[in-house]
C-alpha atoms as a printed R data frame, in Angstrom:
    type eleno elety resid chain resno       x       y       z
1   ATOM     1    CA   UNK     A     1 -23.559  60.022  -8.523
2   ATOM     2    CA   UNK     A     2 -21.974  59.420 -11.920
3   ATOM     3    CA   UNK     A     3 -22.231  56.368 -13.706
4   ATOM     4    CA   UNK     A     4 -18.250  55.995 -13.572
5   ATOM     5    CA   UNK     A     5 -18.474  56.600  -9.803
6   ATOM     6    CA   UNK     A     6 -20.989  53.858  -9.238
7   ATOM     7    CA   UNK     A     7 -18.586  51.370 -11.917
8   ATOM     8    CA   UNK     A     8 -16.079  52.316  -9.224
9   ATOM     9    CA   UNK     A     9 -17.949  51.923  -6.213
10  ATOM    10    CA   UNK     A    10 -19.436  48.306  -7.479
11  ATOM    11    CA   UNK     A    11 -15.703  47.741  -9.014
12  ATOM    12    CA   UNK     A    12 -14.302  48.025  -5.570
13  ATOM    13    CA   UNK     A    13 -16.738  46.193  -3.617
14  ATOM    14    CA   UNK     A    14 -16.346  42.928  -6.022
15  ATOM    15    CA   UNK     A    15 -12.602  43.322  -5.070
16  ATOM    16    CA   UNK     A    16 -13.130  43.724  -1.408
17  ATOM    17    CA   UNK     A    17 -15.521  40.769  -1.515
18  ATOM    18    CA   UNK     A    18 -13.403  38.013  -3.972
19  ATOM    19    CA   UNK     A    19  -9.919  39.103  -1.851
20  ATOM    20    CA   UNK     A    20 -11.730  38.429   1.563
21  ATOM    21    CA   UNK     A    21 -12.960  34.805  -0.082
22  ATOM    22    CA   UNK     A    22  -8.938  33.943   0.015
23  ATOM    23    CA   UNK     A    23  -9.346  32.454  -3.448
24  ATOM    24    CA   UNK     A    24  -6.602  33.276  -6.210
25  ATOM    25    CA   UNK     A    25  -7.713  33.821  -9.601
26  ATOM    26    CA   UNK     A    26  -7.003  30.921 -11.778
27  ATOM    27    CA   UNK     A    27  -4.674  33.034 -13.860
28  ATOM    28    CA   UNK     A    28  -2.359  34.074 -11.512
29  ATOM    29    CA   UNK     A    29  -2.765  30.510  -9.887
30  ATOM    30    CA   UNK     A    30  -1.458  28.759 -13.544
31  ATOM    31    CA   UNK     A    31   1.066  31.808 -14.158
32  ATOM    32    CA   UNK     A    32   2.943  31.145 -10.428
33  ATOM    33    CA   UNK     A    33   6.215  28.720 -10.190
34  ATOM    34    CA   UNK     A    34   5.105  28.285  -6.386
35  ATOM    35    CA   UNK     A    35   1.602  26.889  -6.914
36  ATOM    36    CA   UNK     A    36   3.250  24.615  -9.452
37  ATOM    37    CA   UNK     A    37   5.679  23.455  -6.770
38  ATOM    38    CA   UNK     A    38   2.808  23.283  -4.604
39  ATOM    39    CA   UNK     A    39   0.662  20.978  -6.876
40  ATOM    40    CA   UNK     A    40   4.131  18.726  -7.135
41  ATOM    41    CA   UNK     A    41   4.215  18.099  -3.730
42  ATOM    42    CA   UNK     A    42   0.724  17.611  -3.718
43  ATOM    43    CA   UNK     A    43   0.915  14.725  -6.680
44  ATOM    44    CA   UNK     A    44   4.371  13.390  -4.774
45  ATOM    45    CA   UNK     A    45   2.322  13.189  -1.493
46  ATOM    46    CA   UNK     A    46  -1.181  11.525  -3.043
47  ATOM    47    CA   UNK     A    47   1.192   8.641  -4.693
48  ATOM    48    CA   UNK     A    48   3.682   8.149  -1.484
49  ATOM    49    CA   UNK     A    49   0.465   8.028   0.829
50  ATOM    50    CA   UNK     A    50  -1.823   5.889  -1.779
51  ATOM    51    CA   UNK     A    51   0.449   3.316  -2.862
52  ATOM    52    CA   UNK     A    52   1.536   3.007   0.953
53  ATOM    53    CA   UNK     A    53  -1.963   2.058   1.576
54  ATOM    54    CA   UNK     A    54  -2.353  -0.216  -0.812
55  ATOM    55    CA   UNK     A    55   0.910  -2.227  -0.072
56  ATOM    56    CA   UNK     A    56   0.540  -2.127   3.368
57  ATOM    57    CA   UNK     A    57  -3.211  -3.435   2.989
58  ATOM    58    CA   UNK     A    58  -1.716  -5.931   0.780
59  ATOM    59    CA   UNK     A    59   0.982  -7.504   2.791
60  ATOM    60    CA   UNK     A    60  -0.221  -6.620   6.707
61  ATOM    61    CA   UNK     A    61  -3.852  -6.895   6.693
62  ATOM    62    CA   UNK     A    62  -4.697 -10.536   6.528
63  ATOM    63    CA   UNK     A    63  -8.293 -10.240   8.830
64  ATOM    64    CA   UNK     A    64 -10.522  -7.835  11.157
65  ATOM    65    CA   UNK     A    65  -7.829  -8.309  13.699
66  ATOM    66    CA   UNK     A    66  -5.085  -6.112  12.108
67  ATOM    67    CA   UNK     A    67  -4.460  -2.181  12.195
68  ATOM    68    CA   UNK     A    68  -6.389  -1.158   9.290
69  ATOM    69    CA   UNK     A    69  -3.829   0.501   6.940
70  ATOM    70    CA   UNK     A    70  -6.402   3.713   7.041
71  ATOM    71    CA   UNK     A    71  -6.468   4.126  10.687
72  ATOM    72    CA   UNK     A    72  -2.766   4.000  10.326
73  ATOM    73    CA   UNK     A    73  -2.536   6.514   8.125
74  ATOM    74    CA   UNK     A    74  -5.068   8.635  10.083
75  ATOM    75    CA   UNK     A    75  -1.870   9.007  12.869
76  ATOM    76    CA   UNK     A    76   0.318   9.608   9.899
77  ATOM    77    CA   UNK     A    77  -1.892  12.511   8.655
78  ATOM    78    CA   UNK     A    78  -2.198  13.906  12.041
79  ATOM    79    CA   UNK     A    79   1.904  13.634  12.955
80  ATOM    80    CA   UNK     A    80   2.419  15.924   9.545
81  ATOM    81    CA   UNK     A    81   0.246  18.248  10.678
82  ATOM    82    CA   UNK     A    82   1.437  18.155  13.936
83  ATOM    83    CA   UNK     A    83   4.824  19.003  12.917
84  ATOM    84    CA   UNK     A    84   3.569  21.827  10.383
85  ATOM    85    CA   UNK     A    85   4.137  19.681   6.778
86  ATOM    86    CA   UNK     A    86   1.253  20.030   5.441
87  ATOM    87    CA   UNK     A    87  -2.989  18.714   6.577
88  ATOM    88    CA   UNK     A    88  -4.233  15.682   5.056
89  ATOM    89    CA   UNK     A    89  -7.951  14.465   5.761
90  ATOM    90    CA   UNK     A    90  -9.200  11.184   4.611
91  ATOM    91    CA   UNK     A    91 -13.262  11.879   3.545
92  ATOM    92    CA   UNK     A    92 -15.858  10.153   2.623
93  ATOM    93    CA   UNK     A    93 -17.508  10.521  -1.159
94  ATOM    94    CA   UNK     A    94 -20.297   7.560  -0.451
95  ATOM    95    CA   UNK     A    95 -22.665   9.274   1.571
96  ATOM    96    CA   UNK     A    96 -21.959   6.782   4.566
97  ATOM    97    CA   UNK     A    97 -18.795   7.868   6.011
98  ATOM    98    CA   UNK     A    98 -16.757   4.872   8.167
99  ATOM    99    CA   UNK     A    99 -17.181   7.532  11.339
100 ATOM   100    CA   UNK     A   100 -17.635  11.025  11.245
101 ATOM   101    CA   UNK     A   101 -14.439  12.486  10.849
102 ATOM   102    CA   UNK     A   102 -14.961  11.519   6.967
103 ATOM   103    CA   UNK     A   103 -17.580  13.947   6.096
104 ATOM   104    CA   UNK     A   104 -16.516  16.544   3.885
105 ATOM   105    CA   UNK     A   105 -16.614  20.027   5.450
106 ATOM   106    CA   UNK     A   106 -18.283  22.601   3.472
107 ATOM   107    CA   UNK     A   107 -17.044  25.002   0.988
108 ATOM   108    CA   UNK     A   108 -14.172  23.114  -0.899
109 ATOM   109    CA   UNK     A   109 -14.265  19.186   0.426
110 ATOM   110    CA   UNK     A   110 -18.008  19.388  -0.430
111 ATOM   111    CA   UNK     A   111 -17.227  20.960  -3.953
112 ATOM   112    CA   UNK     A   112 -14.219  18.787  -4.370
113 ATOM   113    CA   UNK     A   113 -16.105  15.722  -3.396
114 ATOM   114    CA   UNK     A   114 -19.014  16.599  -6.122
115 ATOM   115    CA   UNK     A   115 -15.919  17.318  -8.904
116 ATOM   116    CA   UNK     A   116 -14.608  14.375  -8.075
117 ATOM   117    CA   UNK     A   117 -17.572  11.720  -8.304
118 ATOM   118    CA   UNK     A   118 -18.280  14.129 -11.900
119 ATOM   119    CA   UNK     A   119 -15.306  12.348 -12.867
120 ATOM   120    CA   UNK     A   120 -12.355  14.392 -12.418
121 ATOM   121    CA   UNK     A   121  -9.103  12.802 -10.205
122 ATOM   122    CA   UNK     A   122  -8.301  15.673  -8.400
123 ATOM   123    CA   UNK     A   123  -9.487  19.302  -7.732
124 ATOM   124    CA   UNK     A   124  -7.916  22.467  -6.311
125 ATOM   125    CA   UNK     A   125  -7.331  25.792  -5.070
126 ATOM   126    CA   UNK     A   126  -5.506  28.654  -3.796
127 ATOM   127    CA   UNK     A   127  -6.714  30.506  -0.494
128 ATOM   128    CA   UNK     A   128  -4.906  33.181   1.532
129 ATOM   129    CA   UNK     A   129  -5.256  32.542   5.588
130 ATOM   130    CA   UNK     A   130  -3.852  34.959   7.655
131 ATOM   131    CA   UNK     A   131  -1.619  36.689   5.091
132 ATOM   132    CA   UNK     A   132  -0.388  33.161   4.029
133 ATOM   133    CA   UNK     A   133  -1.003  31.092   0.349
134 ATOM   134    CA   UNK     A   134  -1.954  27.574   1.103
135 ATOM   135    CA   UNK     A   135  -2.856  25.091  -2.210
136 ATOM   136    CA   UNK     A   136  -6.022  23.225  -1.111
137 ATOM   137    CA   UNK     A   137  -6.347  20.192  -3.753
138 ATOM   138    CA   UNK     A   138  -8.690  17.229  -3.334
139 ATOM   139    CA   UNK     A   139  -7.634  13.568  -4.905
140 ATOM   140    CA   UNK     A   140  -9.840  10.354  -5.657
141 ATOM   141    CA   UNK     A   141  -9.665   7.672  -3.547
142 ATOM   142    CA   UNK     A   142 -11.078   4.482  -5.617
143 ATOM   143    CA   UNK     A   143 -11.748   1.155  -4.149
144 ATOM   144    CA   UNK     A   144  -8.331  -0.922  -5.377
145 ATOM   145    CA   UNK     A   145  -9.047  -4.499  -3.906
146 ATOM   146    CA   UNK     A   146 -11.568  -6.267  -2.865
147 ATOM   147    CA   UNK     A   147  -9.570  -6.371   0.733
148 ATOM   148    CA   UNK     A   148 -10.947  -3.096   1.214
149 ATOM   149    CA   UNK     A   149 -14.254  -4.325   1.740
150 ATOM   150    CA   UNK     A   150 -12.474  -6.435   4.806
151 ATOM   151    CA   UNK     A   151 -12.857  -3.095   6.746
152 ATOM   152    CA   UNK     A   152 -15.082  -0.788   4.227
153 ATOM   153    CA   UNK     A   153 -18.345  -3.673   4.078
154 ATOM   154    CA   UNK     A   154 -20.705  -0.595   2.552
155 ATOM   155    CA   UNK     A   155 -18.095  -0.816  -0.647
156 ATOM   156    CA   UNK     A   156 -19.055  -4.431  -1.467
157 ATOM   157    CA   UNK     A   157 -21.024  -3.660  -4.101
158 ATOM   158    CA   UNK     A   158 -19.037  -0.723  -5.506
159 ATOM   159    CA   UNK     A   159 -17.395  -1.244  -8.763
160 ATOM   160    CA   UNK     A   160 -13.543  -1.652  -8.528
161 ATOM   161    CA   UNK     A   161 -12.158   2.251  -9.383
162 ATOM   162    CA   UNK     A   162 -15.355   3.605  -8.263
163 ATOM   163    CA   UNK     A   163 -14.441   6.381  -5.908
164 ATOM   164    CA   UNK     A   164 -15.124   6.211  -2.654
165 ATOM   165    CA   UNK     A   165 -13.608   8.988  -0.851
166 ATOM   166    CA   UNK     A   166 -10.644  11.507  -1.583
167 ATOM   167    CA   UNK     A   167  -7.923  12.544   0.077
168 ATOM   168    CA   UNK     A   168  -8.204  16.567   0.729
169 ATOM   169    CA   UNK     A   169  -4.924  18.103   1.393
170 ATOM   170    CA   UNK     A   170  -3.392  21.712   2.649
171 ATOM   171    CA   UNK     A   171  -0.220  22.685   1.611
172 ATOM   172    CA   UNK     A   172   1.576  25.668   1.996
173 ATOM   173    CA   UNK     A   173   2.943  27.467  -0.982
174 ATOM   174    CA   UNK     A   174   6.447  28.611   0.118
175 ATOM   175    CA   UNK     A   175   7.420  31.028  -2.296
């Protein structure tokens, strides 16, 4: 075999293997009016679901006895999936996760979760699922009060801002 053949042959194999990851090249993904739109709606979600947390907390969760604004917010989550909006999963960036449902999956929660504890507020990317774009994106969740630690004890001694988890969304990009 020629040299240009094998180029070829190693050429095409790198594009059979990065097109079956799903993940868009972060060219294409800046250059694209719908991943922008997507990222909106990502930003417009993370601030209507975080600052609903934080008010609710603030003005309905007096002691142990009330709904914690986070297990409200769990049904939330699960009702927009539910009716196809978009996935939303509340993790866990401490190590010790409330319950289970908090750990970060592997592949991009786990990367996100590492990003995000290095100090960045949010993390992202594009991935194709059965012929379909979705925006994956990750956001910081910091500890805002110290009524958090009503509910969240294990985040008594974490400094306010500190994050402590992340929101990781799934949005489809509707072109």
């Amino acid at each position: 075999m020629t040299r240009q053949v094998l180029t070829g042959i190693v050429f095409g194999a790198f594009v059979i293997v990065f097109a079956t990851r799903g993940v868009t090249d972060e060219k294409e993904k800046a250059a694209d009016p719908a991943i922008e739109r997507a990222r909106r709606e990502v930003r417009l979600l993370d601030d209507i679901y975080k600052s609903s947390i934080v008010l609710i907390t603030e003005h309905y969760v007096h002691d142990g006895n009330d709904l914690p604004a986070g297990s409200a917010f769990k049904a939330l989550f699960q009702a927009m999936k539910d009716k196809g909006w978009h996935e939303v999963r509340l993790l866990d960036a401490t190590g010790q996760p409330y319950n289970d449902e908090n750990w970060p999956r592997a592949g991009f929660e786990q990367d996100a979760v590492k990003e995000l504890l290095a100090g960045k507020t949010s993390v992202d990317r594009v991935v194709v699922e059965d012929g379909k774009r979705y925006l994956e994106a990750a956001t910081a969740v910091p500890v805002v009060m110290e009524k958090c630690t009503m509910c969240h004890e294990n985040y008594r001694d974490v400094k306010e801002g500190t994050p402590i988890g992340a929101l990781s969304y799934k949005v489809p990009i509707l072109d």
